[in-house]
N, C-alpha and C positions, 0 to 999 in steps of 0.2 A: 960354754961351747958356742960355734957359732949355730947364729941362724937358721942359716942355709942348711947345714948339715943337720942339723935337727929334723929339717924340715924333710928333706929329702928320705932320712932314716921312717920319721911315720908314714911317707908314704908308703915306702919297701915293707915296711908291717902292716897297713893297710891293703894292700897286695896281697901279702903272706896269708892276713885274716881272711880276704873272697877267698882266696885260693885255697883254702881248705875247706872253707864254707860248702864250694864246689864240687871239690873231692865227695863230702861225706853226702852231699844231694844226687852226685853220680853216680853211688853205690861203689866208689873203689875201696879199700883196705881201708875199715875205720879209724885206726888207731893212729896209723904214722901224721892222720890228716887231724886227727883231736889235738895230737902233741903241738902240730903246726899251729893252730886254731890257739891252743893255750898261750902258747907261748908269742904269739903277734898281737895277741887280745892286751895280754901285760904289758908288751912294748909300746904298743900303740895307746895304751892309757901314761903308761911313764914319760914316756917322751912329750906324751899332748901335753902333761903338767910342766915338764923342763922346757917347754917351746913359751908356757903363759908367763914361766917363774913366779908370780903371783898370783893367784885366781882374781879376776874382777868381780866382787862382791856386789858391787852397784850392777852388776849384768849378770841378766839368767841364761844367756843362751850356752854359755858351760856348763850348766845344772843340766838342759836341757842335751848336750852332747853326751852326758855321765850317763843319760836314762836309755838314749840308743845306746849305747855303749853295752848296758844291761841286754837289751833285745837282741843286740848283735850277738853278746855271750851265750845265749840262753837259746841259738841257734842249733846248734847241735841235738839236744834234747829235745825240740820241738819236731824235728823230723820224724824222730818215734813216733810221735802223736797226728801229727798232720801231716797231709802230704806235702811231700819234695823239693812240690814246683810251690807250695804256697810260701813254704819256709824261704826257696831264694827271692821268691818275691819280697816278701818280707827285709828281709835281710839286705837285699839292693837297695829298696826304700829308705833302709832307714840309712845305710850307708852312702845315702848320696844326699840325704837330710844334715847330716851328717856334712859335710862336706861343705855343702851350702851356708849351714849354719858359723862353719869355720871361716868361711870365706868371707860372707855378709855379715856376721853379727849383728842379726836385724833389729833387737832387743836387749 
């Protein structure tokens, strides 16, 4: 596929992930925003890998996007336990680490 449209699609899942992240931190309807949440979490891991086509073994900073990736997951569930405002913080953090890491590959 190309590129470009790879590329464009993980953002729109990227998008789709805050924006449910959001949802469920804003107390609206938890379920329709879990399904969102699930389902842009998978795209946005499927597509990351069809964007590298091969993982660069000699580079950790994809090991190092898999593990936010985890935290970003693991959003949902930490709301229960902690508050609201800690979980988006959390969750922006790591999604803009995230981001960075994609950008730069510093390592």
């Amino acid at each position: 596929m190309d590129y470009n449209l790879l590329k464009t699609l993980h953002i729109a899942a990227a998008f789709g992930l805050l924006s449910a992240i959001g949802a469920i931190c804003l107390g609206g309807n938890r379920k329709p925003a879990a399904i969102l949440h699930g389902i842009s979490l998978v795209l946005v891991l499927l597509i990351g890998f069809a964007m590298l086509k091969k993982p660069p073994m000699g580079q950790h900073w994809w090991m190092v996007k898999l593990g936010l990736w985890l935290v970003i997951g693991a959003a949902p569930a930490l709301t229960k336990r902690l508050p609201k405002s800690v979980v988006l913080g959390i969750t922006l953090a790591a999604a803009t680490a995230a981001a960075w890491l994609g950008l730069a590959k510093p390592f």
